[in-house]
C-alpha positions in Angstrom: -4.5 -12.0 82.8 -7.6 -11.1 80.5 -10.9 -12.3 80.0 -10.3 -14.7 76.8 -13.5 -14.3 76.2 -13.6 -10.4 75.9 -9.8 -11.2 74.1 -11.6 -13.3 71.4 -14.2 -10.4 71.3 -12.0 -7.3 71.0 -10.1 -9.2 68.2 -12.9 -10.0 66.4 -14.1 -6.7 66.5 -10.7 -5.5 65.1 -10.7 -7.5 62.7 -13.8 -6.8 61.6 -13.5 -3.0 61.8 -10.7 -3.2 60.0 -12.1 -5.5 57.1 -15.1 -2.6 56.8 -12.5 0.2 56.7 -11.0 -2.0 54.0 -14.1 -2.1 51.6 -14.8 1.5 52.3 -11.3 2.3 50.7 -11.7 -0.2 48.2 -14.6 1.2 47.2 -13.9 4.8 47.2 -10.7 3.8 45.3 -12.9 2.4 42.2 -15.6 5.0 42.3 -12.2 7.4 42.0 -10.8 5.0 39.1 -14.4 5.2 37.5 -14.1 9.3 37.9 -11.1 9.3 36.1 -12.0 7.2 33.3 -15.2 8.8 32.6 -13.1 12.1 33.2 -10.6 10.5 30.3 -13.5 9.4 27.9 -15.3 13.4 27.8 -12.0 14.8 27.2 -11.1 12.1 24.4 -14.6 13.1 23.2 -13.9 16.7 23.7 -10.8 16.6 21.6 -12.7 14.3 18.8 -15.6 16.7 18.7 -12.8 19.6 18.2 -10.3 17.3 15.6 -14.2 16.9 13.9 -14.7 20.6 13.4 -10.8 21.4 12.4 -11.6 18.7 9.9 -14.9 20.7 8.4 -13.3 24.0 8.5 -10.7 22.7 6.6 -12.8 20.9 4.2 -14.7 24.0 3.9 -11.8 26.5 3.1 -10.4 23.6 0.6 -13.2 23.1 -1.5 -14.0 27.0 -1.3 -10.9 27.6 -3.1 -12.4 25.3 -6.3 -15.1 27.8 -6.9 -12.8 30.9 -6.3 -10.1 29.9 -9.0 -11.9 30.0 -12.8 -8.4 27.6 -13.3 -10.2 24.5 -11.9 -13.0 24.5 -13.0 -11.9 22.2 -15.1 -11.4 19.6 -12.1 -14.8 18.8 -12.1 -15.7 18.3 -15.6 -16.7 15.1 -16.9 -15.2 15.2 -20.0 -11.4 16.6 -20.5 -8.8 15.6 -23.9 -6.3 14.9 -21.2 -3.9 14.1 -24.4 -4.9 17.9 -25.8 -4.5 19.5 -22.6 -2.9 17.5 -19.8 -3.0 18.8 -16.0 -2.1 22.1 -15.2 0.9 22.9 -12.7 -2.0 24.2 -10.4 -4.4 21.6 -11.0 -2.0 19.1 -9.7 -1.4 21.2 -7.1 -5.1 21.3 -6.1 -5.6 17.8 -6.5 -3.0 16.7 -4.2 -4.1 19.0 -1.5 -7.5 17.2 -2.1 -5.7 13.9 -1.6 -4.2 14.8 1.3 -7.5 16.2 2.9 -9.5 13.2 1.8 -6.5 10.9 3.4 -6.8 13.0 6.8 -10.6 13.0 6.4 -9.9 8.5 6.1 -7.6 9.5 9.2 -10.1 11.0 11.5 -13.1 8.7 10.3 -10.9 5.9 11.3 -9.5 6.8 14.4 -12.8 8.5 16.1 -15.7 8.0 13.4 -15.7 5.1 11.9 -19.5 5.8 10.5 -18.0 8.1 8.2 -15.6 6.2 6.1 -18.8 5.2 3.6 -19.9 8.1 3.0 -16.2 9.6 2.4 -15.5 6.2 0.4 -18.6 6.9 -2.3 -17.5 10.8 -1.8 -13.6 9.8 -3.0 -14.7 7.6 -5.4 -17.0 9.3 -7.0 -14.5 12.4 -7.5 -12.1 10.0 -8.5 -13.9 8.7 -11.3 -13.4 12.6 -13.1 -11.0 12.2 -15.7 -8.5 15.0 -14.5 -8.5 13.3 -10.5 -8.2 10.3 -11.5 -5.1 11.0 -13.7 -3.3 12.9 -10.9 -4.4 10.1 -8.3 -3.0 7.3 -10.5 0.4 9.4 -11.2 0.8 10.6 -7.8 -0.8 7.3 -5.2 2.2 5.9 -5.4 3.8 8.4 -2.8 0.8 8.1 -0.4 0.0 5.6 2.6 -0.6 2.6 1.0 -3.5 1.9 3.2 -5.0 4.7 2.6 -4.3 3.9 -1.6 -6.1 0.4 -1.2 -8.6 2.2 1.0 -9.5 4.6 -2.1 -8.7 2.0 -4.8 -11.9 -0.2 -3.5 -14.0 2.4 -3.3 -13.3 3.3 -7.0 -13.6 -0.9 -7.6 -16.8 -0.6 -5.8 -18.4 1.9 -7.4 -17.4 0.2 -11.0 -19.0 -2.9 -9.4 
């Protein structure tokens, strides 16, 4: 028979090792889970960064088209006889691509960058208080996300205010 003495050693010892080698995965394991998770958070910021620029090229080419069609001009003036001359087949057009770009703009802003959704609010309500917008918002909001029509609607109350 053994030594108990050198039994209750060489257990110990096992034991021991084995609660080390325990620790040391343990801990390789969560330095792994914290690669991965910092690994998941760049490439969420990666693809916000890239959703970010999509979003200004897109604002870029829509508001481009404004200035390139003498037809809306009219869009952005302050006073129009909407009774004389109500909105044209293309200014309605144009506005509602507006509306959808400001509601992917509220999109993004809400999703990734929440510091933007004051600036766009003042930006949407102050476009919105143009006669000609505001006629083709108020015909047309209806068929929109109604989160996105209160969302707009404040900032026009806001700006009243």
């Amino acid at each position: 028979m053994a030594d108990p003495l050198w039994f209750s050693i060489a257990q110990t010892i096992g034991i021991g090792g084995s609660l080390i080698f325990y620790g040391i995965s343990c801990q390789q394991q969560a330095n792994a889970q914290k690669e991965q998770a910092e690994a998941q958070r760049q490439q969420a910021k990666a693809q916000d960064t890239q959703n970010f620029i999509a979003f200004t090229d897109r604002h870029h080419l829509v508001w481009s088209e404004a200035y390139q069609k003498p037809d809306l001009e009219r869009v952005f003036h302050a006073k129009v006889d909407l009774q004389a001359t109500p909105p044209s087949v293309a200014e309605e057009q144009f506005l509602n691509v507006i509306f959808v770009h400001y509601e992917t703009g509220w999109q993004v802003a809400k999703n990734s960058y929440e510091r933007y959704l004051k600036p766009l609010a003042r930006d949407a309500a102050n476009f919105l208080s143009l006669p000609l917008p505001s006629a083709v918002w108020e015909k047309t909001k209806s068929a929109r996300d109604p989160q996105f029509v209160k969302f707009v609607d404040d900032a026009i109350q806001s700006k009243s205010e």
